[in-house]
MIGU-829340 format. One line per field, with one value per residue: y, x, z of N, C-alpha, C in turn; residue in three letters; residue number from 1. Coordinates in steps of 0.02 Angstrom, whole numbers, plus 50000, padded with zeros to 5 digits. Atoms other than C-alpha are relative to their C-alpha. Example, Ala and Ser with C-alpha at 12.3 -4.5 7.8 and 13.67 -1.06 7.14 Angstrom:
<nodes>
ny <- (49941 | 49941)
nx <- (50045 | 49958)
nz <- (50000 | 49997)
cay <- (49775 | 49947)
cax <- (50615 | 50684)
caz <- (50390 | 50357)
cy <- (50060 | 50055)
cx <- (50045 | 49961)
cz <- (50000 | 50037)
code <- (ALA | SER)
pos <- (1 | 2)
</nodes>
This chain:
<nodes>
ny <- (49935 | 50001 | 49956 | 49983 | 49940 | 49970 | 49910 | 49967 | 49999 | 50068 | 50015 | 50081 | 50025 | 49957 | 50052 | 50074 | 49984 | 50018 | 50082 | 50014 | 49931 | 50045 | 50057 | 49977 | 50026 | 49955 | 50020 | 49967 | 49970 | 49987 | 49960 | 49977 | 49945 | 50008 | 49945 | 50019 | 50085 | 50059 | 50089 | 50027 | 50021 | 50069 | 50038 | 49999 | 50047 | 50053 | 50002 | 50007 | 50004 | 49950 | 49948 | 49951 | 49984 | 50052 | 50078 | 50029 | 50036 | 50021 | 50069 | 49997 | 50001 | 49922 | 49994 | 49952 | 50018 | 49983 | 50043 | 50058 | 49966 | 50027 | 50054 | 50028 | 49989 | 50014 | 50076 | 50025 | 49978 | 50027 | 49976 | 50031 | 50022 | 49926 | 50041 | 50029 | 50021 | 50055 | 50005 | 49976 | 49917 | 49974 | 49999 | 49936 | 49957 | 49992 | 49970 | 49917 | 49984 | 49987 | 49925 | 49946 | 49970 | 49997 | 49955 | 49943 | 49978 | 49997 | 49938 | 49946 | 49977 | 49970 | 49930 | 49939 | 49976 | 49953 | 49938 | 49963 | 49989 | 49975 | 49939 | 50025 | 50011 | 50063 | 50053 | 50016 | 49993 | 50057 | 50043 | 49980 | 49997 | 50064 | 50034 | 49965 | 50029 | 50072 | 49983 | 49979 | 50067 | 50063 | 49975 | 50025 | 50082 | 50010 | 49962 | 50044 | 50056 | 49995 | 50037 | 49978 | 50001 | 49932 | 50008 | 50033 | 50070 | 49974 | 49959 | 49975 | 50058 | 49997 | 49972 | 49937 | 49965 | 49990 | 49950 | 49898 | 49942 | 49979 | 49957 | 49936 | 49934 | 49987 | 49937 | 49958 | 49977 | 49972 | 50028 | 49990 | 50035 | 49958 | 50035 | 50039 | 50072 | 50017 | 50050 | 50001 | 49970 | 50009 | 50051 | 49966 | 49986 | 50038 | 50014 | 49953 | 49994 | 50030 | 49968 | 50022 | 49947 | 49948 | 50038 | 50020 | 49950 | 49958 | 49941 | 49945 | 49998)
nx <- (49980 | 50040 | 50039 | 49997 | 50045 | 49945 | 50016 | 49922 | 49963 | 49990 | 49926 | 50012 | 49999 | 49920 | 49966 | 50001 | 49957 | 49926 | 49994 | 50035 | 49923 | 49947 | 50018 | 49977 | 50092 | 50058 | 50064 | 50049 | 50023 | 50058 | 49986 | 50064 | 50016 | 50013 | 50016 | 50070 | 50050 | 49990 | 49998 | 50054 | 50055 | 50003 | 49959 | 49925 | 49994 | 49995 | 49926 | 49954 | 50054 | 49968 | 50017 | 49931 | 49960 | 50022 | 50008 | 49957 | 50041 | 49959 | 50033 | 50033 | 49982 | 50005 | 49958 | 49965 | 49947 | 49939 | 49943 | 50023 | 49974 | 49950 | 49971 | 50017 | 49937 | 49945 | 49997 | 50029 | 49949 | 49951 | 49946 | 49957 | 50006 | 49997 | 49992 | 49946 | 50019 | 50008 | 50089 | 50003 | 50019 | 50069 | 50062 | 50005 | 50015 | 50073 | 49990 | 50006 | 50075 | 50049 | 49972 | 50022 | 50080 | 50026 | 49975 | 49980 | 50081 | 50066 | 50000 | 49970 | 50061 | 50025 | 49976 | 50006 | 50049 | 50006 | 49964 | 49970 | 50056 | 50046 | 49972 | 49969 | 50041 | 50020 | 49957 | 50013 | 49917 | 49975 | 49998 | 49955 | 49949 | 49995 | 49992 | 49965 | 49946 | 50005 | 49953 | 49923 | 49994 | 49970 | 49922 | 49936 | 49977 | 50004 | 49932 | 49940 | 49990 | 49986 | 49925 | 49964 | 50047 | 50046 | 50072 | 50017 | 49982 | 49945 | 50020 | 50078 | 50049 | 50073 | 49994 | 49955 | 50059 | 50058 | 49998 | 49980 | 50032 | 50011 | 49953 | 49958 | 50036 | 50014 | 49990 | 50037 | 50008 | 49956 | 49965 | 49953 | 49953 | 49903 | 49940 | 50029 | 50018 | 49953 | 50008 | 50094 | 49989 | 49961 | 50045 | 50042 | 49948 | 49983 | 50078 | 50013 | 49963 | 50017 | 50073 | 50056 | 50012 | 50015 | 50038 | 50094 | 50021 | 50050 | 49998 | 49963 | 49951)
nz <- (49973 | 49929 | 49989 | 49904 | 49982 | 49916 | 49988 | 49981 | 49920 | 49974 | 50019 | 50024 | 50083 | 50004 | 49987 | 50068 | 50078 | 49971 | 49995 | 50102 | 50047 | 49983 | 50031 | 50077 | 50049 | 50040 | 49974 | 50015 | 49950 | 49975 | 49942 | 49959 | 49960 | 49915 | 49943 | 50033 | 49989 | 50065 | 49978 | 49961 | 50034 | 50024 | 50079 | 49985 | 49963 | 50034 | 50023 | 49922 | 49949 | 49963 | 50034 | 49998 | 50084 | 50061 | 50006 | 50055 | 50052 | 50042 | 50041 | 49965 | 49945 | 49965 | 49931 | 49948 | 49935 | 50030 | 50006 | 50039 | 50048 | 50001 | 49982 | 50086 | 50069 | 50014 | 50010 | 50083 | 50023 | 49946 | 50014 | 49946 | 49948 | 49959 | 49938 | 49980 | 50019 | 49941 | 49968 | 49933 | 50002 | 50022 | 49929 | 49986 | 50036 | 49985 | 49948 | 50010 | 50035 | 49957 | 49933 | 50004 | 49997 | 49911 | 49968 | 50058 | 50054 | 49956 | 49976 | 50061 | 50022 | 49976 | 49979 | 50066 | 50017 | 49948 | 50005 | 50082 | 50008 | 49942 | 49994 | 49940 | 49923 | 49997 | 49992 | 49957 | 49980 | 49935 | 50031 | 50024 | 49934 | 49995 | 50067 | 50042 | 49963 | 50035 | 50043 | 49990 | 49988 | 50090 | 50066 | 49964 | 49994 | 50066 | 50002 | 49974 | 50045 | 50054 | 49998 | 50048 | 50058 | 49975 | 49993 | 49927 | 49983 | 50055 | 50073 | 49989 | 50003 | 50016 | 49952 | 50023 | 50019 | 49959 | 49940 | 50042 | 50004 | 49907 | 49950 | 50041 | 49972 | 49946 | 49983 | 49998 | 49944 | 49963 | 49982 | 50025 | 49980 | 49992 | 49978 | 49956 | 50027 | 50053 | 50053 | 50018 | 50070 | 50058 | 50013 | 50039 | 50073 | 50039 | 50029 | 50021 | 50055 | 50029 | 50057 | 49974 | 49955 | 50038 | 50065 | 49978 | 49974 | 50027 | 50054 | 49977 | 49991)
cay <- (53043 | 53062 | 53202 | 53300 | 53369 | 53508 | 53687 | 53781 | 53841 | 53660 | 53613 | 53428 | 53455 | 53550 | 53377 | 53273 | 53412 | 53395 | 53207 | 53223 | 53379 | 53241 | 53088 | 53218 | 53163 | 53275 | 53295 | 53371 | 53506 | 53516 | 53675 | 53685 | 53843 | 53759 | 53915 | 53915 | 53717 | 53647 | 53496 | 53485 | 53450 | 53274 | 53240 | 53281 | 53185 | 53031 | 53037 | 53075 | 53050 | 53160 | 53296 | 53358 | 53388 | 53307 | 53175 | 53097 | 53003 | 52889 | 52778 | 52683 | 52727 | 52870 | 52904 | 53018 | 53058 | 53154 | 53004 | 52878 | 52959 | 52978 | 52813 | 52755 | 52855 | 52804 | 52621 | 52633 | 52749 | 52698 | 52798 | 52880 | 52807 | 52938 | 52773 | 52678 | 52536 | 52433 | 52372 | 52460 | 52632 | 52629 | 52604 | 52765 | 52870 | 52804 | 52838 | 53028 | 53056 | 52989 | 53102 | 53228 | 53224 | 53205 | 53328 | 53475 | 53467 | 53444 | 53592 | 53701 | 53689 | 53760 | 53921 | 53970 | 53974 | 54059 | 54187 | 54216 | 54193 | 54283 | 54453 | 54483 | 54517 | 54348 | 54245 | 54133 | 54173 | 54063 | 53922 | 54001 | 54026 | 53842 | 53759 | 53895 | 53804 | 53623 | 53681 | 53743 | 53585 | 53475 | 53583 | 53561 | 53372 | 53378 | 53475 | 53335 | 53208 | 53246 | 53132 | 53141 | 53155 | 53323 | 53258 | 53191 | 52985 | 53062 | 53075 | 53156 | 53041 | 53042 | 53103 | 53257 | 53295 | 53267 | 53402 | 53544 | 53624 | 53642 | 53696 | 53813 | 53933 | 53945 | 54114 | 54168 | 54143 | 54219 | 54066 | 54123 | 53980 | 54076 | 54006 | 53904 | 53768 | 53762 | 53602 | 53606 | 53779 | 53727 | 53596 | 53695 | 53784 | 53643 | 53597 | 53774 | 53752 | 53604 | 53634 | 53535 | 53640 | 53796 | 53693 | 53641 | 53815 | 53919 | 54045 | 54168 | 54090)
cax <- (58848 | 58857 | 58743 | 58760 | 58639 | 58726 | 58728 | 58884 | 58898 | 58884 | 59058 | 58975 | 58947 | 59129 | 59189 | 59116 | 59182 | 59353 | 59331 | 59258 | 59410 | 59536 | 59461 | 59467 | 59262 | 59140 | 58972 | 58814 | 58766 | 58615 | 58616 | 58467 | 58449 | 58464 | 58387 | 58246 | 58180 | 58237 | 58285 | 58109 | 58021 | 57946 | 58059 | 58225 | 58155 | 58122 | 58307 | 58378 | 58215 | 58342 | 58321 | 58511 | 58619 | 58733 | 58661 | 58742 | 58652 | 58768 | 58670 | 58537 | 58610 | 58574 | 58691 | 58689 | 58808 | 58966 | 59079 | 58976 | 58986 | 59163 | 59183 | 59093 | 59204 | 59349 | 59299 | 59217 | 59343 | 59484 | 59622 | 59690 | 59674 | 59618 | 59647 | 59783 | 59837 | 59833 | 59671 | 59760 | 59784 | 59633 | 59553 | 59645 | 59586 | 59413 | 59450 | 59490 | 59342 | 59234 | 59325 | 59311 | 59110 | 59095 | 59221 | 59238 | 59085 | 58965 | 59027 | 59083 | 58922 | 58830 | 58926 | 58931 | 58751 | 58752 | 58869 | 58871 | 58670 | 58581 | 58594 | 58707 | 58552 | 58485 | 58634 | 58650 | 58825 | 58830 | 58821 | 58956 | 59063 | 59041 | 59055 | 59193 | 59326 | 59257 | 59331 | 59492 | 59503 | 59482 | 59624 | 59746 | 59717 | 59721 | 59888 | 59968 | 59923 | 60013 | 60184 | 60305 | 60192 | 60125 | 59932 | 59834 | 59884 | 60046 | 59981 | 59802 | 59666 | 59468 | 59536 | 59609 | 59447 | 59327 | 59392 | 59466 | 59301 | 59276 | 59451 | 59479 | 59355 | 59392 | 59433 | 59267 | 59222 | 59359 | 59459 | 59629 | 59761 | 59936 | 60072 | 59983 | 59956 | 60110 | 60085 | 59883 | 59925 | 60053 | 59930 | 59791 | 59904 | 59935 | 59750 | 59722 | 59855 | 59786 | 59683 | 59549 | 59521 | 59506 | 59417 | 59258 | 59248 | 59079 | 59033 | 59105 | 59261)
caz <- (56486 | 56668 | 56740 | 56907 | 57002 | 57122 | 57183 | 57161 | 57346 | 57400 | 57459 | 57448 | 57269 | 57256 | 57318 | 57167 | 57034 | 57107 | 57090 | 56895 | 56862 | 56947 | 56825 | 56670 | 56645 | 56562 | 56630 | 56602 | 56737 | 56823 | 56942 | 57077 | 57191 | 57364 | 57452 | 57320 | 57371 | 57205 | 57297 | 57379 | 57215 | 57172 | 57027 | 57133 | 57284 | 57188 | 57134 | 57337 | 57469 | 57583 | 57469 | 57466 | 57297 | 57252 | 57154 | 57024 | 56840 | 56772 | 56647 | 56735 | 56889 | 57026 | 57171 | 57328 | 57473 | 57387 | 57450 | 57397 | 57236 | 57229 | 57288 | 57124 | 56999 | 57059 | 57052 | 56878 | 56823 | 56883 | 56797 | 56883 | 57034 | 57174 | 57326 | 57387 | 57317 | 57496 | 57602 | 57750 | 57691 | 57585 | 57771 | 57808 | 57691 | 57726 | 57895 | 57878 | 57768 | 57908 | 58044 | 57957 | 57927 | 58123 | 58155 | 58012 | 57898 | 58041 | 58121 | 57966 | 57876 | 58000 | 58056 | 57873 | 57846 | 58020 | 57987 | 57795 | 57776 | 57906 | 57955 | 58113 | 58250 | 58208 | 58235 | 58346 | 58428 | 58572 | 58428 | 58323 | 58462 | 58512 | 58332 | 58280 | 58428 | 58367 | 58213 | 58278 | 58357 | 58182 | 58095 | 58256 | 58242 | 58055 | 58060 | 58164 | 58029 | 57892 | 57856 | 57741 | 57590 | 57536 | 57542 | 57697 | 57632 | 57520 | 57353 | 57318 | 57364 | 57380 | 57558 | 57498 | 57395 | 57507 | 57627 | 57489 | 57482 | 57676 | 57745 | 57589 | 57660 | 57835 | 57827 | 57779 | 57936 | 58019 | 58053 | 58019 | 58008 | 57978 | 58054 | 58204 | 58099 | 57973 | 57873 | 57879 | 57778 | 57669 | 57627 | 57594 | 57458 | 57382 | 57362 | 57299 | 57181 | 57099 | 56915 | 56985 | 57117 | 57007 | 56863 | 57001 | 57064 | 57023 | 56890 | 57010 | 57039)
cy <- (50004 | 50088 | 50005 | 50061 | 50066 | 50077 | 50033 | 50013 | 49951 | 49988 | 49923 | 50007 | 50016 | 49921 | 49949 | 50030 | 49988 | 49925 | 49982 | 50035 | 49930 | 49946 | 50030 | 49976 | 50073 | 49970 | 50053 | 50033 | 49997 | 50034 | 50009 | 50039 | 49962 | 50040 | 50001 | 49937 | 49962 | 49939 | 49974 | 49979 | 49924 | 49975 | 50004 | 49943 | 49915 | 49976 | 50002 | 50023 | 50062 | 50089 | 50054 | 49992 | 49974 | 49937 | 49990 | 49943 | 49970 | 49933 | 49990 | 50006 | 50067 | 49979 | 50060 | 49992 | 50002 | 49927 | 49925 | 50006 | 49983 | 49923 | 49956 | 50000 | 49974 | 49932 | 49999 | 50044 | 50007 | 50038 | 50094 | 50002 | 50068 | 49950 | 49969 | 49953 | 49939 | 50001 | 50063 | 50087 | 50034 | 50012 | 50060 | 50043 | 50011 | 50025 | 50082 | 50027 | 49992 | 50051 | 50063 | 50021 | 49994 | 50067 | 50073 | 50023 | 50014 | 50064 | 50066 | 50042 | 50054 | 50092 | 50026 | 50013 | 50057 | 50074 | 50054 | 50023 | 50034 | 50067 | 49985 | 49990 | 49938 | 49936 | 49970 | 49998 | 49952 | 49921 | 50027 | 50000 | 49903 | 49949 | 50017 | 49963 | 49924 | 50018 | 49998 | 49946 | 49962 | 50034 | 49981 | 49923 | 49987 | 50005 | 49925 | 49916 | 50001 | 49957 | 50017 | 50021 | 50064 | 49999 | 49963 | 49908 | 50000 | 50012 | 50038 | 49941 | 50016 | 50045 | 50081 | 50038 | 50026 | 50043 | 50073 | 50035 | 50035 | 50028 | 50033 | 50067 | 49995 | 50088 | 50059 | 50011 | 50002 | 49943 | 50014 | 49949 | 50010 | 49936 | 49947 | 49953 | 50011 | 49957 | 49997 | 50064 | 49988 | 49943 | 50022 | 50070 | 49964 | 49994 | 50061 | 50005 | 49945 | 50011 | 49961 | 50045 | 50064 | 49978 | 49991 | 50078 | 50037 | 50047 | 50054 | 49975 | 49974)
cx <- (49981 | 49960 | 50005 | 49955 | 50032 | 49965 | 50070 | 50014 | 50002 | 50076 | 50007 | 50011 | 50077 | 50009 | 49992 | 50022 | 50054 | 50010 | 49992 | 50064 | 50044 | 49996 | 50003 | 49929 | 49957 | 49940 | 49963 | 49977 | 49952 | 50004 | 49919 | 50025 | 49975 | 49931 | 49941 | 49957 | 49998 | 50010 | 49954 | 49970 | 49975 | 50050 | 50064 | 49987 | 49987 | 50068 | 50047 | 49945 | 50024 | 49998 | 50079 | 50026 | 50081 | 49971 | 50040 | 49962 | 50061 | 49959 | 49933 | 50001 | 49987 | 50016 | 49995 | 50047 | 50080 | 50056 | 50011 | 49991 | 50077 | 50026 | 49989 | 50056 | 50032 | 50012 | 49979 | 50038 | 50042 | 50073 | 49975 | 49959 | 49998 | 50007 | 50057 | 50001 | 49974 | 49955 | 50030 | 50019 | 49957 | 49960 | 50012 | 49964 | 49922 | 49995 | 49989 | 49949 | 49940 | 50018 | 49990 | 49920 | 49982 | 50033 | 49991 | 49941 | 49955 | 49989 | 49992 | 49940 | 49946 | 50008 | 49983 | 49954 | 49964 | 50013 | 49989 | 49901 | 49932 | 50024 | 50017 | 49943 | 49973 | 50033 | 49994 | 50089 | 50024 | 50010 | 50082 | 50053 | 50025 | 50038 | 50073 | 50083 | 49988 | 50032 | 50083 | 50034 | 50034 | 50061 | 50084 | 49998 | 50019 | 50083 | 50048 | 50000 | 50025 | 50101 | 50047 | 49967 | 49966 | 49912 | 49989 | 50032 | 50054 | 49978 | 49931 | 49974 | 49926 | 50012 | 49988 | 49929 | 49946 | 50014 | 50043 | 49964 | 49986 | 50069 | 50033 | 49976 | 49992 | 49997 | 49948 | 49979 | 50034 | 50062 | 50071 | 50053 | 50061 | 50036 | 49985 | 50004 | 50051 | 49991 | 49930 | 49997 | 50015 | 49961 | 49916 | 50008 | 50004 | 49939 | 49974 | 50004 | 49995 | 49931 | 49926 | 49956 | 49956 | 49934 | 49921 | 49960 | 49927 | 50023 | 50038 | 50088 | 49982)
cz <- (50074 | 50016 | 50092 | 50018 | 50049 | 49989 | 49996 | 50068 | 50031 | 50010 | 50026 | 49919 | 49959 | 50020 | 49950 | 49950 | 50017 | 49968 | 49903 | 49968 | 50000 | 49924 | 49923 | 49960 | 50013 | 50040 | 50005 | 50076 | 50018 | 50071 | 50038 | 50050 | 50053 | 50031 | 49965 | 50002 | 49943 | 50004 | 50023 | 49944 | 49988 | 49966 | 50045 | 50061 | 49988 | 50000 | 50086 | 50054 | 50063 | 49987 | 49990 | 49921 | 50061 | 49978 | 49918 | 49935 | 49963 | 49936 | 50010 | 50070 | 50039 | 50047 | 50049 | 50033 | 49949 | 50014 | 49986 | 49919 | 49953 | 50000 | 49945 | 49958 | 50028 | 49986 | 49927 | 49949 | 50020 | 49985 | 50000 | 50067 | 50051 | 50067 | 49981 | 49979 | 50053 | 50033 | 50040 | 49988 | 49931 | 50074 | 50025 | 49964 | 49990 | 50067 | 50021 | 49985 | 50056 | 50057 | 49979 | 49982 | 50062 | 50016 | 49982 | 49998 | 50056 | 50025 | 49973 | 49979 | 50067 | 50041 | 49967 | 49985 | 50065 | 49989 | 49942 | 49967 | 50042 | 50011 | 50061 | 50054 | 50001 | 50024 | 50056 | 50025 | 50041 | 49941 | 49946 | 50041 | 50024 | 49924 | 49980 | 50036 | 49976 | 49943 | 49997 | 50009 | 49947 | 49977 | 50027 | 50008 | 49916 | 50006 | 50032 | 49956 | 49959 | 50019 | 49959 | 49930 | 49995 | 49997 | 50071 | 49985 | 49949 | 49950 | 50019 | 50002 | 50002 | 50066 | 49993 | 49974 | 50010 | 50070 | 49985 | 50012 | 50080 | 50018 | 49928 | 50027 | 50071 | 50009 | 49991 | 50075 | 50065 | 50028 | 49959 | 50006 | 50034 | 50009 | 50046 | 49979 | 49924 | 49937 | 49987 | 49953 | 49955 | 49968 | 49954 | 49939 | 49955 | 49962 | 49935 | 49940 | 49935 | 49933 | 50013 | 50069 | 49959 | 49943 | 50062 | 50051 | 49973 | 49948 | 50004 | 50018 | 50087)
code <- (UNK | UNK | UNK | UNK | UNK | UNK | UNK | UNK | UNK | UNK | UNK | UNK | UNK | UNK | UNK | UNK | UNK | UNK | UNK | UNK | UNK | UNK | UNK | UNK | UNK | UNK | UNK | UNK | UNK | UNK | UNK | UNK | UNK | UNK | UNK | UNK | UNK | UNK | UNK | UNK | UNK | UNK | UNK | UNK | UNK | UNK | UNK | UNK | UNK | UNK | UNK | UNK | UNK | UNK | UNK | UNK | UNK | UNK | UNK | UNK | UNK | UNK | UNK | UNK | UNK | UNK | UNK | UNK | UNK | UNK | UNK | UNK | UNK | UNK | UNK | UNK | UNK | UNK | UNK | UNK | UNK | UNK | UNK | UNK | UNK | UNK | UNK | UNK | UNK | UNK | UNK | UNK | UNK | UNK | UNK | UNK | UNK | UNK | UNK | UNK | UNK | UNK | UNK | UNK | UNK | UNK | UNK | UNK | UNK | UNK | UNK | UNK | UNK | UNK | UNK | UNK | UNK | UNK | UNK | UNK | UNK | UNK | UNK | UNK | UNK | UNK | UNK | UNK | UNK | UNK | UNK | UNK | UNK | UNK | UNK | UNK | UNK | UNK | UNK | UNK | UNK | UNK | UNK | UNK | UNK | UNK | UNK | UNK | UNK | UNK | UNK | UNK | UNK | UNK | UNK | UNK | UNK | UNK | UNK | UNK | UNK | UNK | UNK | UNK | UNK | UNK | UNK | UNK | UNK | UNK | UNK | UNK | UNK | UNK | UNK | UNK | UNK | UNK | UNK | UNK | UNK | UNK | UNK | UNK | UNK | UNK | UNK | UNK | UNK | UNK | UNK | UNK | UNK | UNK | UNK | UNK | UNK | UNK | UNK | UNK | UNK | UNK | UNK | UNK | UNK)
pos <- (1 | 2 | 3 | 4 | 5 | 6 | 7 | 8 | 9 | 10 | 11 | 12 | 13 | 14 | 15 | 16 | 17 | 18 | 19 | 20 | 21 | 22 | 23 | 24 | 25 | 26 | 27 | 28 | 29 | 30 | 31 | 32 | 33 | 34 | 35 | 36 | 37 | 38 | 39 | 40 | 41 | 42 | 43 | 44 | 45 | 46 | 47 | 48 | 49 | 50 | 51 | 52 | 53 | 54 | 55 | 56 | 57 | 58 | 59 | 60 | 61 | 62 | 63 | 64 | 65 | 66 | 67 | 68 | 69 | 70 | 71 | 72 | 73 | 74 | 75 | 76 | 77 | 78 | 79 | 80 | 81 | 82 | 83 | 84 | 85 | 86 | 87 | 88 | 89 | 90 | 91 | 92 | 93 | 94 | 95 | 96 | 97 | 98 | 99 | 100 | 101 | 102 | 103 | 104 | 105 | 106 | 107 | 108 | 109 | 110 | 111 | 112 | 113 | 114 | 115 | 116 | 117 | 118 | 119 | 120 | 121 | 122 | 123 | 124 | 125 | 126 | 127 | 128 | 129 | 130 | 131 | 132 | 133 | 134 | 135 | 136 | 137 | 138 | 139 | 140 | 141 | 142 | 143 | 144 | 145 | 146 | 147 | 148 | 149 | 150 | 151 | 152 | 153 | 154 | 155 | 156 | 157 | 158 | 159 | 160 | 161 | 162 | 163 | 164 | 165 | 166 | 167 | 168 | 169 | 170 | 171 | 172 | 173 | 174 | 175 | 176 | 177 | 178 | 179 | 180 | 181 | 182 | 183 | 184 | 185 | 186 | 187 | 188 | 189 | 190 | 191 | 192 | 193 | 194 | 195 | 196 | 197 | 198 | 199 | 200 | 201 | 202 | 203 | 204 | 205)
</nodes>
């Protein structure tokens, strides 16, 4: 039985249910309270020295790093296939994934605990402000990648997964797409619209 350690508001750990919904595998929850230091304890840092969620128990095996993760299942469960079947646009799709933890995540994560966890006089605006156009940025380069195919490498891939939970919620913090970015919407529709999506969402939805 595999076993996952995560946090629901994680939209790292949102990237390995996606990946488990996709694969149609069962797995034993294990929810730790981020904000409470559940990841600081001995027993979790044993398991990821970093101290982040997710981690992943497959057997005798323990994995961090959502895309190292992913990158498991889809090799040890291989149906269906969430990569390409060619070296050279498997290299994309690893590609993307790293652009977008330089570009997106790096930035993302940090607004939202800015914005959404702090009261406003604390914030740090001049950082929000900065981060919130790095953002804008990733979505108008994102937007100009998309080809004929309605996913970032045409079908769904590990790509696709590993960047649902981040550009579904721009709009909490105020990033409004609309029309500006046409296909980077109609894209994040699609994602939306997928039962995997819905299926790795929290208690709350």
């Amino acid at each position: 039985m595999i076993t996952l350690y995560h946090f629901w508001e994680s939209g790292n750990s949102r990237e390995v249910r996606i990946v488990l919904a996709e694969k149609g595998l069962d797995f034993e929850s294990k929810v730790l309270n981020v904000m409470k230091g559940e990841t600081r304890t001995p027993e979790f840092l044993a398991m990821n020295p970093f101290g982040k969620v997710p981690v992943l128990v497959d057997g005798d095996l323990t994995i961090y790093e959502s895309n190292i993760i992913n990158s498991y299942l889809d090799e040890h469960y291989p149906d269906p296939p969430l990569m390409p079947e060619g070296a050279p646009d498997r290299a994309r799709v690893r590609q993307v994934i790293h652009w977008a933890n330089q570009h997106l995540h790096a930035n993302l994560g940090p607004v939202l605990v800015e914005s959404l966890l702090k009261p406003e006089p604390q914030r740090d605006k001049e950082m929000i402000t900065r981060r919130t156009k790095a953002i804008e940025r990733a979505v108008a380069e994102l937007d100009k990648r998309f080809g004929s195919g309605p996913f970032l490498a045409g079908e769904f891939t590990l790509a696709d997964a590993a960047l649902a939970p981040h550009v579904t919620v721009l709009g909490l913090i105020g990033i409004e797409v609309g029309d500006r970015f046409p296909r980077f919407s109609a894209w994040v529709e699609r994602l939306k619209a997928r039962p995997s999506y819905t299926k790795s969402a929290g208690p709350e939805g």
